[in-house]
C-alpha distance (Angstrom), angle and dihedral (degrees) to the residues before:
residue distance angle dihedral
X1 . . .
X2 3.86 . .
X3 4.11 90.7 .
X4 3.97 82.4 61.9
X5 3.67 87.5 55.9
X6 4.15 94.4 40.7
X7 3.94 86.0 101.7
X8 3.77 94.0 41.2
X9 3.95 123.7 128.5
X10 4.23 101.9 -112.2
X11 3.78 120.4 -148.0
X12 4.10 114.4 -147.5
X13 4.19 82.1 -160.4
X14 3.66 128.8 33.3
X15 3.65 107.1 174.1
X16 4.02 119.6 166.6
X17 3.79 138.5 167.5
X18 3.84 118.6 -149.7
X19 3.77 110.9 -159.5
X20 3.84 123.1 -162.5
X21 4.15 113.8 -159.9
X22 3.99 119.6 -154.7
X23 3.43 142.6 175.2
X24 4.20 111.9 -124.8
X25 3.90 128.7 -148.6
X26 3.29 114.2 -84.0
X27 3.72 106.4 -97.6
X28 3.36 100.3 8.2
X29 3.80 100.2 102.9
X30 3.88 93.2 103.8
X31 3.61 90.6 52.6
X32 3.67 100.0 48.5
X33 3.85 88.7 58.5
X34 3.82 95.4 42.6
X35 4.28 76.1 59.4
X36 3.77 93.5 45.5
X37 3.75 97.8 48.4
X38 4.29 80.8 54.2
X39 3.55 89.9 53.5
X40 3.74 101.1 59.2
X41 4.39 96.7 -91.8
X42 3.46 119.6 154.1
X43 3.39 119.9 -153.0
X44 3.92 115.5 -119.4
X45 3.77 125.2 -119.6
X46 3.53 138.1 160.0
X47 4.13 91.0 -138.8
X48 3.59 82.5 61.2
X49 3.48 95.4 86.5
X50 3.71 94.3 161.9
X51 3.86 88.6 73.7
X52 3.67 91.2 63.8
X53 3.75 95.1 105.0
X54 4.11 100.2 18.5
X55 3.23 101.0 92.9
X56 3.62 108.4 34.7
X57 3.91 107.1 63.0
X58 3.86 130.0 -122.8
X59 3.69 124.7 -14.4
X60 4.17 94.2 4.0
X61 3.78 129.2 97.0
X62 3.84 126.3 160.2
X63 3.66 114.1 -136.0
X64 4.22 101.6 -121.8
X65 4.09 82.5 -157.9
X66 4.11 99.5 52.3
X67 4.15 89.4 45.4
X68 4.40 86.4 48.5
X69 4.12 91.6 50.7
X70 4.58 91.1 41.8
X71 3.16 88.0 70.2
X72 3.96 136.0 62.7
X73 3.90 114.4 -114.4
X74 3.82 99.2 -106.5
X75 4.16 89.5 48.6
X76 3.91 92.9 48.5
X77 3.87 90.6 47.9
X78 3.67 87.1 54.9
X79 4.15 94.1 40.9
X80 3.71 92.8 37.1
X81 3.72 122.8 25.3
X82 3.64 131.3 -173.2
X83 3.71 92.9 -138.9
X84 3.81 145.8 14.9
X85 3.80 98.4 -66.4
X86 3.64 114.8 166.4
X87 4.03 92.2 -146.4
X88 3.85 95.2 55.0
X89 4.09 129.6 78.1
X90 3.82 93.6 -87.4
X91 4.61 98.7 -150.8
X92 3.88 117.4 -150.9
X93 4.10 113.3 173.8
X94 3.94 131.5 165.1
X95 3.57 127.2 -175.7
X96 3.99 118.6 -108.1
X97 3.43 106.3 171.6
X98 3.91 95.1 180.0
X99 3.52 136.6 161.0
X100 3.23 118.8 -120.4
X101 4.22 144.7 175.0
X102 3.72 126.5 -163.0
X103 3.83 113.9 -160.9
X104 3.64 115.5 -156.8
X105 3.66 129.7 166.3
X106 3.30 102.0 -101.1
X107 3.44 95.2 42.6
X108 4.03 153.2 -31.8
X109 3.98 126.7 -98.4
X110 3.73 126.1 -174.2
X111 3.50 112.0 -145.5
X112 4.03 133.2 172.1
X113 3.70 123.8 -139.0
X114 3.17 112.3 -135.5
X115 3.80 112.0 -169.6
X116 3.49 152.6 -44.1
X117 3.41 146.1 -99.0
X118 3.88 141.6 -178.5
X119 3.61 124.5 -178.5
X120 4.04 127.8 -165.8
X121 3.27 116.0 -159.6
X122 3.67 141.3 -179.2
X123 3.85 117.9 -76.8
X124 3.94 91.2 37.3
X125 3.51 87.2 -73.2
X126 3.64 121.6 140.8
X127 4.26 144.0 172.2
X128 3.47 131.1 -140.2
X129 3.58 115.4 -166.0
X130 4.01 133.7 -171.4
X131 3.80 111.3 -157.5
X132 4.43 100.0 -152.9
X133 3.46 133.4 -174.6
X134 3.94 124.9 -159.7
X135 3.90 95.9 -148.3
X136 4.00 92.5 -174.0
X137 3.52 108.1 125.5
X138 4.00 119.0 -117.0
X139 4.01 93.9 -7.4
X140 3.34 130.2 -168.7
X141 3.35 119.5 -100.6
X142 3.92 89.6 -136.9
X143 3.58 85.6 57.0
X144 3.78 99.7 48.9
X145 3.64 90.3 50.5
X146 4.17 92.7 43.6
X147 4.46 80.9 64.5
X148 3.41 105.2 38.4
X149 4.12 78.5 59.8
X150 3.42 96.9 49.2
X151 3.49 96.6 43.7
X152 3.56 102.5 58.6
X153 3.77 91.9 53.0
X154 3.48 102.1 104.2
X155 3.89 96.9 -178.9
X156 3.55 114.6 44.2
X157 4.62 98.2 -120.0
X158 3.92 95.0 150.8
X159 3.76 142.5 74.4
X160 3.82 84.4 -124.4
X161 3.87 91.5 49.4
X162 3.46 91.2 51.8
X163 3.88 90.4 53.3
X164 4.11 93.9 52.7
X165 3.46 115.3 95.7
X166 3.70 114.3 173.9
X167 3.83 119.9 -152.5
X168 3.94 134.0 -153.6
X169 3.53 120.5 -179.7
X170 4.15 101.0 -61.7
X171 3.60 97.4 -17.5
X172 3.86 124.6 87.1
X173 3.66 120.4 -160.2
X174 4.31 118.7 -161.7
X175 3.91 91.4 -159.4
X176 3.32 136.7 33.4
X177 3.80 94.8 -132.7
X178 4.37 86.8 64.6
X179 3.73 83.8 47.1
X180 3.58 90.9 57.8
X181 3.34 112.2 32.5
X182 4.16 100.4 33.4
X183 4.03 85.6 42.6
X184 3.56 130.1 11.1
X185 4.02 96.1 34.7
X186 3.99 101.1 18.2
X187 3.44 110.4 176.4
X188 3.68 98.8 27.5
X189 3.92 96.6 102.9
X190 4.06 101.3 73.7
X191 3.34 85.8 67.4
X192 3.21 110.1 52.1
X193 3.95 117.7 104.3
X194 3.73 113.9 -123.8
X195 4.14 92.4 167.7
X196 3.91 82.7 98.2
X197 4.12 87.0 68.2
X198 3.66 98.1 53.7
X199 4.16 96.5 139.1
X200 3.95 96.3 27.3
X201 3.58 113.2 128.8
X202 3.99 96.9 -173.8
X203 3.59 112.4 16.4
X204 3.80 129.0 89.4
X205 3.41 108.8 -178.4
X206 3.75 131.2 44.3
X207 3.50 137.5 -118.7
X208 3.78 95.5 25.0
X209 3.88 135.9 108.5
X210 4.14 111.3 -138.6
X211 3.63 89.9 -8.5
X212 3.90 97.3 -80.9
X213 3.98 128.3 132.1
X214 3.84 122.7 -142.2
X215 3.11 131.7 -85.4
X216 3.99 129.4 -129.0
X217 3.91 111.8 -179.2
X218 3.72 141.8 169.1
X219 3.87 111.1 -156.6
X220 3.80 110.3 -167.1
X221 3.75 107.4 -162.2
X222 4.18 123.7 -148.0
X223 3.50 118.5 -115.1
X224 4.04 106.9 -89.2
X225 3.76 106.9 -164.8
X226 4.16 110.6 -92.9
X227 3.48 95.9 -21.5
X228 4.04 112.6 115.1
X229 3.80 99.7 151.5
X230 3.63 107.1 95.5
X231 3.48 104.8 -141.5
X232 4.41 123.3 -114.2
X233 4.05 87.5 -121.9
X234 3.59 89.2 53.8
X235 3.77 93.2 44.9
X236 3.79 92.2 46.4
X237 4.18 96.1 47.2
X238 3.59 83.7 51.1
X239 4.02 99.0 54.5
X240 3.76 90.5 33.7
X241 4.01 90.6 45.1
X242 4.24 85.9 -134.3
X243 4.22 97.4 171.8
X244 3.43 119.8 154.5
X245 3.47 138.3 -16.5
X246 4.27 133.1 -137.9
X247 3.81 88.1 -82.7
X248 3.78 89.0 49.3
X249 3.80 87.7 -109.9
X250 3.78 123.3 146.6
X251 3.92 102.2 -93.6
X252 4.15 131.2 -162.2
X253 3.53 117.4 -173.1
X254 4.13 90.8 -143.4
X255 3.62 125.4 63.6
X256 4.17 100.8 177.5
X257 3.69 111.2 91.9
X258 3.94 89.0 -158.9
X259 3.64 88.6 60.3
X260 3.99 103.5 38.9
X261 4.06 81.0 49.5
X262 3.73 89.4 49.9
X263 3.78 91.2 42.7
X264 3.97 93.2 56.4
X265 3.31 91.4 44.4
X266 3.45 97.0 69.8
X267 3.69 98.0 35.8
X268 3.73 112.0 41.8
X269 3.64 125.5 87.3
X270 4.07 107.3 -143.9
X271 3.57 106.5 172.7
X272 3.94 85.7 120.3
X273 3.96 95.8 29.8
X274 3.19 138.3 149.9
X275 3.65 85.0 49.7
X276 3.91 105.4 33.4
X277 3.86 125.9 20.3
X278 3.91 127.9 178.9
X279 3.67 115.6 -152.9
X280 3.74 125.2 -162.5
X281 3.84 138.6 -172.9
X282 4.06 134.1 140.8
X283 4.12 96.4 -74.6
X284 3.89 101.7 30.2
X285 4.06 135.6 43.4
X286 4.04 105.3 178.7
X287 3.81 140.7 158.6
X288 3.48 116.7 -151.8
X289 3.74 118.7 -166.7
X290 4.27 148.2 177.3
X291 3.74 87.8 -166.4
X292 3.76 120.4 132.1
X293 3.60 120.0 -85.0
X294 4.04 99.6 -100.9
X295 4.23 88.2 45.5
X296 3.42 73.9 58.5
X297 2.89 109.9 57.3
X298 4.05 90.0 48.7
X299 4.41 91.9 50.6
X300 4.45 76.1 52.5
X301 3.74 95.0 54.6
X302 3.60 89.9 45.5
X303 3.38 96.0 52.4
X304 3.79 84.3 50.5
X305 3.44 96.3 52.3
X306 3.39 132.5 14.7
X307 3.91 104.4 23.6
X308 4.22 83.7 36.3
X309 3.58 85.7 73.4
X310 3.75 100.7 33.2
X311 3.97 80.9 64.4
X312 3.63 94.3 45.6
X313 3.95 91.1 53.4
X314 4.10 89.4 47.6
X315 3.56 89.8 49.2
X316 3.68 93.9 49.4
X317 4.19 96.0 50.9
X318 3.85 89.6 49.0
X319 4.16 91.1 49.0
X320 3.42 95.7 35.8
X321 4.70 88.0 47.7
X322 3.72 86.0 45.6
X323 4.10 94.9 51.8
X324 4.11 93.1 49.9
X325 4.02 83.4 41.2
X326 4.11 84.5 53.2
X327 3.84 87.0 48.0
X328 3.48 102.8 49.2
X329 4.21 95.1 48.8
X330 3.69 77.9 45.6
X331 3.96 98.7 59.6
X332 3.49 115.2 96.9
X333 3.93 90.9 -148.3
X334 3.60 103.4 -153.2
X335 3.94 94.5 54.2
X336 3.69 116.8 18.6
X337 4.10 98.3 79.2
X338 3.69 99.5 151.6
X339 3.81 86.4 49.8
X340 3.90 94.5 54.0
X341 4.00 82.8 44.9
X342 3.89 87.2 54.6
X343 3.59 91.2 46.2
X344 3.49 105.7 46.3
X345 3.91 82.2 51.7
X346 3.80 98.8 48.1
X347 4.15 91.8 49.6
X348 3.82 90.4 52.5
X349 3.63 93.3 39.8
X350 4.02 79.9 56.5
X351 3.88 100.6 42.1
X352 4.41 87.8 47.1
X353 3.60 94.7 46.9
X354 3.36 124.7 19.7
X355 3.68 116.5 23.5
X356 3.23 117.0 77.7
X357 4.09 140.0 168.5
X358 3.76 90.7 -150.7
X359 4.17 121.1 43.1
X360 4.03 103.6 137.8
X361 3.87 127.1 70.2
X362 4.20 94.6 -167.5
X363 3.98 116.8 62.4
X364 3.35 110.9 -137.9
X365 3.81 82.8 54.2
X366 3.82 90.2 53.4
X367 3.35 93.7 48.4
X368 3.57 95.6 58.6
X369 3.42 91.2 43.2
X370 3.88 88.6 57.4
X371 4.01 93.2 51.1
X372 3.69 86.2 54.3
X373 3.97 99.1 47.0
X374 4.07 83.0 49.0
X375 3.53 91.2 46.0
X376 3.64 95.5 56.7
X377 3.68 92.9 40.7
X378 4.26 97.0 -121.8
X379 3.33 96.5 154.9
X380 3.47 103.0 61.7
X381 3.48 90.3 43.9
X382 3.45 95.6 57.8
X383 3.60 90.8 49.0
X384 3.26 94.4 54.0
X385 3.94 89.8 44.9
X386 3.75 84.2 55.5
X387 3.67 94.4 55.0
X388 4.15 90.2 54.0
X389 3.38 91.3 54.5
X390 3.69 98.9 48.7
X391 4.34 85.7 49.9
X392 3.43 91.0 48.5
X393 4.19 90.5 54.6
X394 3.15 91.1 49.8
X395 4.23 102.5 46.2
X396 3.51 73.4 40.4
X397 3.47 98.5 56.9
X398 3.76 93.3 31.4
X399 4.26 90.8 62.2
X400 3.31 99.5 38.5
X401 3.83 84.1 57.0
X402 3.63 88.1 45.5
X403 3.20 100.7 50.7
X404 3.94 101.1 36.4
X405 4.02 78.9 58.1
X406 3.38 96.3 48.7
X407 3.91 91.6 49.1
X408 3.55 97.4 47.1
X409 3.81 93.1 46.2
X410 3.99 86.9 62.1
X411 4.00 100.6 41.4
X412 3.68 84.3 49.3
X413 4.17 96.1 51.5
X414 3.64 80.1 42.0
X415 3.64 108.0 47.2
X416 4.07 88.9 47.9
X417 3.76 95.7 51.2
X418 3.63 96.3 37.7
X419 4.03 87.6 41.6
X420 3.83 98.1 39.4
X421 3.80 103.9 41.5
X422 3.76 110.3 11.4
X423 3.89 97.8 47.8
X424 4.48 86.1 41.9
X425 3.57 88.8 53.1
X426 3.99 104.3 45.8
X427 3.68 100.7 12.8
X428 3.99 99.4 108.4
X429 4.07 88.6 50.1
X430 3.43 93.7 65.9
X431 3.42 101.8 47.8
X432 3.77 127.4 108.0
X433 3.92 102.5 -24.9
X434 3.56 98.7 13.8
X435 4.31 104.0 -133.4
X436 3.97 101.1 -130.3
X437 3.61 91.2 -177.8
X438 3.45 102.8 57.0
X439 3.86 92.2 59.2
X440 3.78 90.9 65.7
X441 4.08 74.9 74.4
X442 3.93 97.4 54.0
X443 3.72 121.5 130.8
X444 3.60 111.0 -119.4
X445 3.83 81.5 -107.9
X446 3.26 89.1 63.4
X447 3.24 106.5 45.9
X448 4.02 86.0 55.1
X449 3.66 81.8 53.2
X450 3.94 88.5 56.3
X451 3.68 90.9 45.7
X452 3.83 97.2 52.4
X453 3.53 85.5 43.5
X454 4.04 94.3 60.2
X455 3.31 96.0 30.2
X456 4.07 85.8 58.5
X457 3.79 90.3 55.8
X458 3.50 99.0 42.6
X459 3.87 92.8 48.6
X460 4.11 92.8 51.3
X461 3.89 90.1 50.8
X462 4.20 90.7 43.4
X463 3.84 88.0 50.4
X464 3.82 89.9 46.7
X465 3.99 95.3 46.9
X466 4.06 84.5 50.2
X467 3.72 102.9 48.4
X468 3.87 87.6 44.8
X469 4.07 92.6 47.7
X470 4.41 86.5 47.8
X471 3.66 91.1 48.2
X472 3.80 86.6 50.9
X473 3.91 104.8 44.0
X474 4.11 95.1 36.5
X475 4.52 76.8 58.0
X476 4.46 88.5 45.8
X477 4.08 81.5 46.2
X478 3.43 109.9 42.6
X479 4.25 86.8 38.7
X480 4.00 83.9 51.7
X481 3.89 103.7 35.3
X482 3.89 102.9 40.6
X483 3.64 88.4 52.4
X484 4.47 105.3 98.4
């Protein structure tokens, strides 16, 4: 197999992050941490400066002061907050530093995980995010990509998945997902919200296509003679993640130049091409690059740092669009009130706080953050989030004026007839001390009267007792449910 890898691009560093979105339990954010902070999480700051190089491995450090001034004030209190604050990107990491080999088919990698982290985010959102290091020496780039792939499929749905065993000291995990969540993030899985699956037949964990996280990677390619142009194929494998094939050949899932040019056309950042190139689409964000080794190791912090984030806050728009676009087609308009309330309340709360056109101070930064927003597609979504909620003010608006109408219409007929004629023809009876006996000698007028009469005072105090008992529960709710 190596001799059809003897013409093979190698990499001298193959660094990648694989992060796994979910959805938690409502109210069980404060829990979850109380359960981090037992299994050895720090929580991230940027005034802990001593974490600047814990997490990252040998040779890298991200610079807690650079990722503060990238990013505008409002999106760095939201991204890195001084205090527990329930809408902010709440970090907890801890150092794993494990050994690690991944047998495939076509071949075996040793790898080192480096550490952990676990975000919780507004909206019960959260990340999980393994920080991996290939620590083969000069690997082939066919090879590197052939991993990332099988890594980030969490539940094994291939041949080749079926074939990867992953090993850790004396364990042996079949999947990645037991490797993750009966390892590296024990503990995590109880509170993970599966009500968003209701209906699925095969999948098992939400907000994910085949089962497979995404990949963040920085591919740092070995000096190849004269060349510096990094060729489209190479550029497309990487985005696409095309490794290896059955045969243990290198494998790209495109074979029409005019498209694969087209294709990297649209996602590759090149403001630092030929040399470097960052490609981005919905399952991959990577920079791939022939710079010298302490370059390098710069383009690697920033993909550790400030473009790590940038991801994570692109990711969480286009998770957090898609769960109000799940609520709305979920909304059964005519009944579910309280959940148009909540809804209304959760896209504004969106639109105020978090989504915003402008997030980074430098420009290359912006710009990347730009490919990625287009990429994923968040501005139409939010458009089209912004067109729910102006329908649902306006049903909204619509039945409540409906309805209001409706009600008034009645208490009015009924306030005059019960006012007019009931209280005219058994007003004096009840007056002072109220004559029992001589009602036994009512009309049957009058006793409709008396009836209307009742029932008038009754209905006022009912109506009362309900309004007060809404005004109450919608407070409990909204003080329950709005919480994250």
């Amino acid at each position: 197999m190596m001799d059809m890898l003897s013409t093979e691009p190698l990499l001298h560093t193959a660094l990648l992050q694989f992060i796994f979105p979910f959805s938690i339990k409502q109210g069980a954010s404060a829990r979850l941490i109380s359960e981090l902070r037992k299994s050895g999480y720090t929580s991230f700051s940027l005034d802990k400066k001593e974490l600047e190089g814990a997490y990252y491995g040998n040779e890298y450090c991200v610079s807690h002061e650079k990722m503060e001034r990238t990013y505008l004030p409002f999106a760095a209190h939201l991204l890195f907050p001084q205090e527990d604050d329930e809408d902010s990107f709440r970090r907890f990491s801890r150092v794993n530093g494990l050994s690690c080999r991944m047998e495939m088919s076509q071949a075996n990698v040793a790898f080192r995980v480096l550490s952990t982290d676990l975000f919780i985010c507004p909206f019960q959102t959260g990340f999980v995010t393994l920080r991996v290091q290939i620590e083969e020496e000069k690997t082939p780039f066919s090879i590197a990509l052939e991993f990332a792939d099988r890594f980030r499929t969490l539940e094994n749905v291939s041949v080749q998945d079926e074939q990867t065993v992953i090993h850790s000291g004396e364990r042996t995990f079949s999947q990645v997902e037991d490797f993750i969540f009966n390892y590296l993030a024990e503990g995590l899985k109880p509170f993970l919200d599966q009500s968003e699956l209701n209906g699925a037949y095969f999948e098992t964990l939400p907000f994910f296509v085949d089962e497979r996280m995404l990949v963040q990677a920085f591919y740092g390619l070995e000096p190849e003679g004269d060349a510096d142009e990094i060729p489209l194929s190479m550029r497309y494998r990487a985005s696409q993640l095309d490794g290896l094939d059955a045969a243990g050949r290198p494998y790209i899932s495109a074979s029409d130049p005019g498209y694969i040019e087209q294709y990297c056309e649209e996602h590759t950042y090149k403001r630092w091409g030929p040399e470097t190139y960052y490609m981005t689409n919905e399952q991959t964000f990577c920079c791939i690059s022939r710079a010298e080794r302490p370059l390098a190791v710069k383009l690697a912090n920033q993909m550790y740092g400030e473009y790590y984030y940038g991801l994570l806050l692109s990711m969480f728009h286009k998770i957090v669009l898609l769960k109000l676009a799940n609520m709305h087609s979920r909304l059964r308009i005519n009944r579910d009130d309280d959940d148009i309330e909540d809804l209304i309340f959760y896209i504004n709360k969106f639109s105020a706080k978090f989504y915003f056109l402008e997030l980074i101070s430098q420009s290359q930064g912006r710009e990347i953050f730009f490919q990625l927003r287009k990429v994923y597609g968040n501005d139409a979504l939010f458009d089209e989030v912004k067109q729910t909620l102006n329908d649902l003010f306006q049903y909204q608006v619509k039945f409540q004026s409906k309805r209001r109408d409706m009600l008034l219409m009645i208490l009015t007929v009924f306030t005059v007839v019960s006012g007019i004629y009931g209280m005219n023809q058994v007003i004096d009876d009840l007056e002072g001390s109220i004559q029992w006996g001589k009602m036994l000698q009512y009309s049957l007028f009058q006793y409709f009267a008396l009836m209307l009469t009742f029932s008038g005072i009754v209905i006022s105090i009912i109506l009362t007792v309900r309004e007060i008992w809404n005004s109450i529960r919608s407070r409990r709710r909204k003080k329950f449910k709005y919480q994250n």
